[in-house]
C-alpha positions in Angstrom: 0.0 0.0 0.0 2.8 2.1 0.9 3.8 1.9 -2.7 1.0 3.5 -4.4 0.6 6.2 -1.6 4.0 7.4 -2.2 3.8 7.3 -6.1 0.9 9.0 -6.4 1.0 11.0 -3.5 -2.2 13.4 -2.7 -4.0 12.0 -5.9 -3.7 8.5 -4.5 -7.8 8.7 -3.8 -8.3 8.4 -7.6 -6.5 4.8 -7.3 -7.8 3.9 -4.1 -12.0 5.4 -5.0 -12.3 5.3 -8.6 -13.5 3.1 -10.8 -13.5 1.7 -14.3 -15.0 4.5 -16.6 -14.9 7.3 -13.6 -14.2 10.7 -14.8 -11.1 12.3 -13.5 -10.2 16.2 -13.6 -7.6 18.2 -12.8 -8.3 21.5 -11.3 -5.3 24.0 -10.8 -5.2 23.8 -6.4 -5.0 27.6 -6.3 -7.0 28.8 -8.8 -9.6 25.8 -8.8 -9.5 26.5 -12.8 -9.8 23.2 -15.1 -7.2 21.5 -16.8 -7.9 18.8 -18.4 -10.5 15.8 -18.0 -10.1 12.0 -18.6 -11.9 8.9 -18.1 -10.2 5.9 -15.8 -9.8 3.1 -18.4 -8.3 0.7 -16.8 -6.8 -0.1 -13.1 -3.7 -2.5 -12.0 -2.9 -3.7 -9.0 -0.3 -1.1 -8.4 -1.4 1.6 -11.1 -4.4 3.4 -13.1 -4.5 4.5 -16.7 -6.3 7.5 -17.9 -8.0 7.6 -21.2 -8.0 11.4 -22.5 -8.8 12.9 -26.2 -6.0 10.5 -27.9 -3.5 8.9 -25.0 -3.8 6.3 -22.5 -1.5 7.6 -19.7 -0.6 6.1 -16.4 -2.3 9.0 -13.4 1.3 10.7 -12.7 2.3 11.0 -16.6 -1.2 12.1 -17.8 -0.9 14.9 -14.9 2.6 16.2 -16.3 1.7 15.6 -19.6 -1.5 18.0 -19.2 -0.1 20.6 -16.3 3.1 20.2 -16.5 6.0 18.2 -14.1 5.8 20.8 -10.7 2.0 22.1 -11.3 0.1 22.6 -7.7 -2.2 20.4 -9.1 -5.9 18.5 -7.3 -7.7 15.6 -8.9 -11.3 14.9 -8.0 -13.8 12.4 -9.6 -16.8 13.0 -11.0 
């Protein structure tokens, strides 16, 4: 468990809560402005991939990829 808490750090509630097909967003943590959205396509027993317009990212790249590597960054579900 320890494991995925550290990797994905305070976004570890989208492994741990979501499921197949959930919506996730990213919302800018100061702001509260949207980033990007995806859909949870698929979850290992260590990891979850994000489906967005064309890639299939694990949570941590599909974060950098849409805000950037050291974005204050929130996830929620929806």
């Amino acid at each position: 468990m320890l494991d995925i808490e550290d990797y994905y750090g305070r976004n570890n509630h989208v492994f741990f809560n979501g499921k197949q097909n959930d919506t996730v967003i990213i919302l800018d943590r100061t702001t509260e402005e949207l980033i990007a959205q995806g859909q949870i396509l698929k979850k290992s027993w260590n990891r979850v991939f994000i489906k967005s317009e064309n890639d299939t990212l694990d949570l941590n790249e599909w974060i950098e990829q849409k805000a950037g590597y050291m974005a204050d960054v929130k996830c929620e579900l929806k």
